[in-house]
C-alpha positions, 0 to 999 in steps of 0.5 A: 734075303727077299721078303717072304723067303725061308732060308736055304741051306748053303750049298756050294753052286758047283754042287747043283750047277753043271760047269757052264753055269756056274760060269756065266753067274760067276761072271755075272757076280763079278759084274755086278761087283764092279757096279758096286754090289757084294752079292746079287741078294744085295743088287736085289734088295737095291732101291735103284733095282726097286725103281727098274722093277716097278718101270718094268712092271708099269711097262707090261701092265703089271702082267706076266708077258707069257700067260697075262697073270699077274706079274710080281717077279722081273726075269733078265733075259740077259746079264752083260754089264749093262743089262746088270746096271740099273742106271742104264738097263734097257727095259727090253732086258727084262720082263714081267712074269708071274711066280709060276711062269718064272719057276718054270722058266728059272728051274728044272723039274728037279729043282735046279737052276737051268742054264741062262740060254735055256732059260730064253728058249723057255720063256719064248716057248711059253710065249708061242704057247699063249701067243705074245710077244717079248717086249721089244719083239714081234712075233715073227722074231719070237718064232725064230724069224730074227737073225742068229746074232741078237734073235731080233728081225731087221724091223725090230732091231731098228726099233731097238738101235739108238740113232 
């Protein structure tokens, strides 16, 4: 459990997660059991993921990237495999945010865990509200100007590519 939270009572994730959810965290927890982690706490709690975090941190200047407060919280943008191992994640997978905009951007109104896709529009959103920019993205990608494969313009994505 992370530091500072109170325990929650156990509730089983197909209670308060509609059924394409929980898939794709089911899919993400396998993942991570084939890099060796039981749970996503344990990822969490993990100094190689402690290393990732404060790389990513020192990148967005220790601010949130949607509303330039400051950052305490690291958000995945994205769960593949090599997004999840902390030996090869591309930094460009995750972002600064503070609490409240990772609250935001994390839950519903009510309380439950948004899908992992509305959570990306939601974060742009937020983005286009303060004006900047994803790492990695240029406003013009952010605005829906890239392509429907990746969201990244050609610009971007050459940027990006490994040559």
């Amino acid at each position: 459990m992370l530091p500072g939270l109170a325990p929650k009572a156990k509730t089983a994730v197909s209670e308060i997660m509609p059924i394409q959810v929980h898939k794709a965290y089911k899919r993400r927890n396998q993942r991570l059991l084939t890099l060796g982690y039981e749970s996503y706490s344990e990822y969490l709690a993990s100094d190689d993921w402690e290393i990732l975090r404060q790389q990513v941190l020192e990148r967005d200047d220790r601010k949130c990237v949607a509303c330039h407060k400051p950052a305490k919280c690291i958000h995945h943008t994205k769960y593949s495999r090599r997004t999840l191992d902390p030996r090869s994640t591309p930094t460009e997978a995750l972002v600064s945010l503070c609490h409240s905009c990772h609250r935001f951007i994390e839950f519903d109104k009510d309380g439950t865990k948004l899908p992992i896709k509305r959570t990306l529009r939601k974060l742009r959103w937020l983005c286009r509200k303060h004006d900047t920019a994803l790492p990695g993205r240029c406003k013009s990608c952010m605005k829906g100007g890239g392509s429907k494969r990746d969201g990244l313009c050609k610009t971007c994505r050459s940027k990006l590519t490994p040559r």
